[in-house]
C-alpha positions as CSV (number, residue, x, y, z in Angstrom):
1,X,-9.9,2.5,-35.2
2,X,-7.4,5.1,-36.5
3,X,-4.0,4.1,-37.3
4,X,-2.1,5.9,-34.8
5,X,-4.5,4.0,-32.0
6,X,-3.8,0.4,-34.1
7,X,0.2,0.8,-33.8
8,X,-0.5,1.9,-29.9
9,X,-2.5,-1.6,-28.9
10,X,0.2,-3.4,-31.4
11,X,3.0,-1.9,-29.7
12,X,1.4,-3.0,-25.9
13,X,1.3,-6.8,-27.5
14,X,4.6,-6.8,-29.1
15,X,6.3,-5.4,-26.1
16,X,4.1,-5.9,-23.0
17,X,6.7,-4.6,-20.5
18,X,6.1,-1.2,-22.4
19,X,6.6,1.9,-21.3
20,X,5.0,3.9,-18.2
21,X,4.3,6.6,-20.7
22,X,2.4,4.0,-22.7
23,X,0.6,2.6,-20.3
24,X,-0.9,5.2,-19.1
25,X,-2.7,5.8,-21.9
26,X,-6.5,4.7,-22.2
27,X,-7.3,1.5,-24.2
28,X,-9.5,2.5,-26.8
29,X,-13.3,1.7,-26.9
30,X,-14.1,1.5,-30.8
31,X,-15.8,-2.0,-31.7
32,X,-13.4,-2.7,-34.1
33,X,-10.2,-4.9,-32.4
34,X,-7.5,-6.5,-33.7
35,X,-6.9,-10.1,-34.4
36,X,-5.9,-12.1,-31.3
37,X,-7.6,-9.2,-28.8
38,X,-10.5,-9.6,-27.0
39,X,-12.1,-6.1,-26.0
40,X,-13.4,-6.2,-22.4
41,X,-16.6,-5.9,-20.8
42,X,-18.1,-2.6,-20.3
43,X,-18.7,-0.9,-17.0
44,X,-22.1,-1.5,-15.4
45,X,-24.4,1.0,-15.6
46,X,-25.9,1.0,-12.3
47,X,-23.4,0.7,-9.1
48,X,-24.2,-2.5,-7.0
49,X,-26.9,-3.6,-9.5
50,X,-25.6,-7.1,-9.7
51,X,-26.7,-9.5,-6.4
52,X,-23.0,-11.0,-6.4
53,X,-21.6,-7.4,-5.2
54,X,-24.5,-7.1,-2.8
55,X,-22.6,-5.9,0.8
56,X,-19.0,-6.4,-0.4
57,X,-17.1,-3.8,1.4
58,X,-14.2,-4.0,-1.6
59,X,-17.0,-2.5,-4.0
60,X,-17.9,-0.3,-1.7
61,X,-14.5,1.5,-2.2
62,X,-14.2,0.9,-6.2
63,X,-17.6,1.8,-6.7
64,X,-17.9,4.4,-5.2
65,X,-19.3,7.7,-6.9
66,X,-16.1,10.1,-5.8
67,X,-13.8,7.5,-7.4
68,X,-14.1,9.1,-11.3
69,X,-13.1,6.5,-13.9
70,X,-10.0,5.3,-12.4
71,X,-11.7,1.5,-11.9
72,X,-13.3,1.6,-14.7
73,X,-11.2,2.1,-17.9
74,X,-8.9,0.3,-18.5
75,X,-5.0,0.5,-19.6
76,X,-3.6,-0.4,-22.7
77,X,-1.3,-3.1,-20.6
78,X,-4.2,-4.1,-18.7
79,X,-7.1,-5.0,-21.2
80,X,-4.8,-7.0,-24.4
81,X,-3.0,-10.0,-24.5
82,X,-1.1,-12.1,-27.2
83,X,-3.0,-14.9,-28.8
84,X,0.1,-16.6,-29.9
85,X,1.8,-17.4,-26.6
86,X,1.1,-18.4,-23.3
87,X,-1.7,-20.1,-20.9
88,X,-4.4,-18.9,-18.7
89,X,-2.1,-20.1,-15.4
90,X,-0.2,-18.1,-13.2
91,X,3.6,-18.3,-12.5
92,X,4.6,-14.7,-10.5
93,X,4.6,-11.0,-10.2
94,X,7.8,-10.0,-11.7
95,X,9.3,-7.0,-9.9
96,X,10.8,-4.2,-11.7
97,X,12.8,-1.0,-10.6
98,X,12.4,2.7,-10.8
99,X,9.2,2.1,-12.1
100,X,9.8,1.0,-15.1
101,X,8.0,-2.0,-16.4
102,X,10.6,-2.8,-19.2
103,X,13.3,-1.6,-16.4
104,X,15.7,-4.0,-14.6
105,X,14.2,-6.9,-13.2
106,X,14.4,-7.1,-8.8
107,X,14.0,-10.7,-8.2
108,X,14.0,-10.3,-4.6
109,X,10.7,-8.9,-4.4
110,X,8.6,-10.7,-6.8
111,X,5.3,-12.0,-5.4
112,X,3.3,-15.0,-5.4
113,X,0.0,-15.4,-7.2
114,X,-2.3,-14.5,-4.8
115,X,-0.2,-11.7,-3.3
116,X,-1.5,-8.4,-4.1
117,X,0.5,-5.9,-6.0
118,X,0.4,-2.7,-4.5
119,X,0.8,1.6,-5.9
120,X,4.6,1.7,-5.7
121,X,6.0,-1.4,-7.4
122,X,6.1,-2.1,-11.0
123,X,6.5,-4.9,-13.0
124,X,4.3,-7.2,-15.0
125,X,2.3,-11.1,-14.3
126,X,4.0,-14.2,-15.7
127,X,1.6,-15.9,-16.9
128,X,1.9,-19.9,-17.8
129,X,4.7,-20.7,-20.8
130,X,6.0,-16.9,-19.9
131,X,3.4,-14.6,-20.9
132,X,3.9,-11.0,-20.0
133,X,1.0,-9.7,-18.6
134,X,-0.7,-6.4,-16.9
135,X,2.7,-4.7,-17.0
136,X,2.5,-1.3,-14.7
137,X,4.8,1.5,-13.6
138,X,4.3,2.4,-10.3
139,X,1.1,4.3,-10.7
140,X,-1.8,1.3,-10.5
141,X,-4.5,-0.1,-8.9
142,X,-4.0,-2.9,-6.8
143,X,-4.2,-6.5,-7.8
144,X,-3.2,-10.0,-8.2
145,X,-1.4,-12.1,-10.6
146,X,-3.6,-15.0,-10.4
147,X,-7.2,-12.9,-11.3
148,X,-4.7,-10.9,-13.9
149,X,-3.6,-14.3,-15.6
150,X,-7.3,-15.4,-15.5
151,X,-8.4,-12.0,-16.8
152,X,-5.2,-12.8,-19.6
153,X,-7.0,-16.6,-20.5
154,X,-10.3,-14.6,-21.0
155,X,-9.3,-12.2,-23.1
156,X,-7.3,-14.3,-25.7
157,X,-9.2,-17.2,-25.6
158,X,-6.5,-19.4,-23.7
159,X,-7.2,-22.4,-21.2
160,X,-7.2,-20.9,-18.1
161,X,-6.2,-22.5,-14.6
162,X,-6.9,-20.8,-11.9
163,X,-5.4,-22.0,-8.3
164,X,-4.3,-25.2,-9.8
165,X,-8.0,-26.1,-11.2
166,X,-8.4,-26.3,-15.1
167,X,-11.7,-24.3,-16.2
168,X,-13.7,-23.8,-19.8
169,X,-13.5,-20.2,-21.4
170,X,-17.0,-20.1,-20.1
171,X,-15.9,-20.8,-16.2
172,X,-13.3,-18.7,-16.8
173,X,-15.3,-15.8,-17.5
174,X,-18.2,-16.6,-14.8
175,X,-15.7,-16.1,-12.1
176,X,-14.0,-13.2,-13.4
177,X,-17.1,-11.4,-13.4
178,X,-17.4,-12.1,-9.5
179,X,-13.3,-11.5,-9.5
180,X,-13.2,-7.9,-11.3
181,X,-15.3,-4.6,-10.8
182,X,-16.0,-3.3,-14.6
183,X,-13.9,-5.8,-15.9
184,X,-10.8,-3.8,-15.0
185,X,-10.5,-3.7,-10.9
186,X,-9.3,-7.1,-8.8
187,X,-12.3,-7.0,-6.8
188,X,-9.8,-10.0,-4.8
189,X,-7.3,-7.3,-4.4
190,X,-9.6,-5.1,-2.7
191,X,-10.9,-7.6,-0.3
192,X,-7.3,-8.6,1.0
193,X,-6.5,-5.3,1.3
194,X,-10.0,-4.8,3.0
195,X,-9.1,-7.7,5.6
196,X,-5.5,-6.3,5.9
197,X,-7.0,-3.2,7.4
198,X,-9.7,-5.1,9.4
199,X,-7.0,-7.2,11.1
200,X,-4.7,-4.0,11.7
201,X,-7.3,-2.1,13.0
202,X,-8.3,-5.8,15.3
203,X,-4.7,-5.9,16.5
204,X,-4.4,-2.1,17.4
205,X,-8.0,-2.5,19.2
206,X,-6.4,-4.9,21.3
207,X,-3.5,-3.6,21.5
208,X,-5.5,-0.7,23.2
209,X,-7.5,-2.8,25.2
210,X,-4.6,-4.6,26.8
211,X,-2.8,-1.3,27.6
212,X,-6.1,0.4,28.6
213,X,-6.6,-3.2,31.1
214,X,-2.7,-2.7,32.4
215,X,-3.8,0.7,33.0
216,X,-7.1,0.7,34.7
217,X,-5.2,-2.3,37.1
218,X,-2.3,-0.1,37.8
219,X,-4.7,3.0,38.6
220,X,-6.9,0.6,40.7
221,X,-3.8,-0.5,42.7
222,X,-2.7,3.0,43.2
223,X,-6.1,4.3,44.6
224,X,-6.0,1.0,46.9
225,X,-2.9,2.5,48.3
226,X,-4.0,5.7,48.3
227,X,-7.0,4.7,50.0
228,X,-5.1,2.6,52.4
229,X,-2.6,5.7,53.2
230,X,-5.6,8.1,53.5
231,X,-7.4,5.4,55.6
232,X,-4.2,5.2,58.2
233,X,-3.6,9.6,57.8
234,X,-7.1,10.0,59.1
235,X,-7.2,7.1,62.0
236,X,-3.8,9.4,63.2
237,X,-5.7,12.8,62.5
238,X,-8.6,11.3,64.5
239,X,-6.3,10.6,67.6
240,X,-4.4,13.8,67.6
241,X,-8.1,15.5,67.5
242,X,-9.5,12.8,70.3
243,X,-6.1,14.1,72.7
244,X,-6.8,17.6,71.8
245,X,-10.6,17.7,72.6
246,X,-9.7,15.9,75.6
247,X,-7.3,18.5,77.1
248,X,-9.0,21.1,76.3
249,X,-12.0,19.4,78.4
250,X,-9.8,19.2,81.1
251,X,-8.7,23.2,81.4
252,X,-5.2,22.8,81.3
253,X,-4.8,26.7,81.5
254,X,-6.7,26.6,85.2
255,X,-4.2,23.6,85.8
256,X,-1.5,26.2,85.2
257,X,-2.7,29.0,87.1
258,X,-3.5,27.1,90.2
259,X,0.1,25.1,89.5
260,X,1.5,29.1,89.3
261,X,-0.1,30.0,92.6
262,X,0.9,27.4,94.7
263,X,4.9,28.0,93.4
264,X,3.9,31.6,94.6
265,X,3.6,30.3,98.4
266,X,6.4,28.2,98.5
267,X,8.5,31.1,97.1
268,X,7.2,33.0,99.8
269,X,7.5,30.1,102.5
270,X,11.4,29.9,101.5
271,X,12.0,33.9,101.3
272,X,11.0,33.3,105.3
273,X,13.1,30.9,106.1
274,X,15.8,32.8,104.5
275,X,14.9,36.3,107.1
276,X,15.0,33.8,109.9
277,X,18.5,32.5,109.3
278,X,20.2,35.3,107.7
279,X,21.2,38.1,110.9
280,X,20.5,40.5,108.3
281,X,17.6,41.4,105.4
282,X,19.1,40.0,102.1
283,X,16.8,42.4,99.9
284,X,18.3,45.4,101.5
285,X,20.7,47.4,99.4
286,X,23.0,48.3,102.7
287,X,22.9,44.3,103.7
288,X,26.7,43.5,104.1
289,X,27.3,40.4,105.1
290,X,28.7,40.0,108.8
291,X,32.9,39.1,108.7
292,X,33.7,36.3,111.9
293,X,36.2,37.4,114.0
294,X,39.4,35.7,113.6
């Protein structure tokens, strides 16, 4: 390992809260490792090889061919811890602003154990007897402290305790290999995050399914009026047709003309009458009405 790359890994033990800058920068791979550092596993060669991973839809997403290298190398704050202080137990996440590992500490959002620790929030794991561990700026996968403080007891050679139970370096390394993808992704992460999204997309499914239910019974009501109005529309449609029909049966226009004739003769009859009392013709122009004598 070149010098320049020996003061880098130094620097990350010294300080782990280091910078974003630093952390950023790839761990290196050279066999050689300094004292108190434990250099992780490599990746796997071959994707999904290993039975344990078999149909877990969190490796589906870190293991997936499109996703480069970013779950599989490590970060200088990820990968080294200090031999010389702390346990393999978990205490918090330690929140952090402006993405600063090292920058001013936000106790209000600090996280439990097994919370995971999302892109957007930095800080670093407290591991037991206040170990700094897997300090990140803001640009990280997700994980939690509780697999980070067991990944911490593995690779310094602590006692770890994970979820209250004491375990032997060699338990301790059995279940990280189930707990980590490549030895550098929270494979526990991914699958709360998995089941975050399962149960969002449950609720909205139901969600949909009750509105689409209020829906369908509010259409159904509205076509049973409908049907009801357009039942009781055509019943009166049917009458007025029924009264129609009917007169029209019945001639009324012949009704009419007859009706017209017969006013005809009585007009007639009472123009007779009229000549018989009147001394005069009341149609004449020259008809002037007869004056009594006084």
């Amino acid at each position: 390992m070149s010098l320049n790359a020996l003061l880098l890994v130094l620097s990350g033990l010294s300080c782990p809260a280091a910078s974003s800058s630093l952390l950023r920068r790839r761990a290196s791979t050279d066999a050689t490792q300094p004292a108190g550092l434990v250099a992780a596993a490599p990746a796997p060669s071959l994707v999904g090889s290993d039975p344990r991973f078999v149909n877990d839809p969190a490796l589906g997403v870190v293991a997936s061919s499109g996703g480069g290298d970013f779950f599989t190398k490590a970060w200088t704050g990820e990968n080294a811890g200090d031999a010389k202080r702390g346990t393999g137990s978990c205490t918090a996440f330690r929140r952090t602003l402006k993405c600063d590992p090292s920058g001013i500490r936000d106790p209000k959002q600090d996280k439990g154990c097994a919370v995971v620790v999302k892109a957007g929030e930095s800080g670093f794991c407290e591991c037991g007897d206040y170990a700094q561990y897997a300090a990140v700026d803001c640009e990280h996968r997700p994980f939690t402290c509780e697999v980070m403080c067991l990944k911490f007891a593995v690779v310094t050679g602590k006692p770890a305790v994970f979820r209250n139970m004491p375990m032997t370096p060699e338990q301790a390394k059995g279940l990280l290999s189930t707990m980590m993808w490549a030895n550098q992704t929270d494979l526990e992460a991914m699958r709360m995050m998995n089941q975050e999204v399962q149960d969002f997309t449950a609720r909205a499914l139901k969600y949909n399914t009750e509105s689409a239910d209020k829906a369908r019974s509010s259409m159904e009501k509205f076509m049973a009026m409908m049907k009801v109005a357009r039942e009781g529309d055509a019943a009166k449609a049917a009458a007025e047709l029924a009264a129609y029909r009917n007169a029209v049966k019945n001639k009324p226009w012949l009704s009419i003309y007859n009706n017209g004739g017969e006013m005809i003769k009585a007009g007639r009859a009472i123009q007779a009458k009229v000549l018989d009392v009147l001394p005069f013709d009341p149609a004449s122009n020259n008809a002037v009405a007869a004056t009594p004598a006084l």
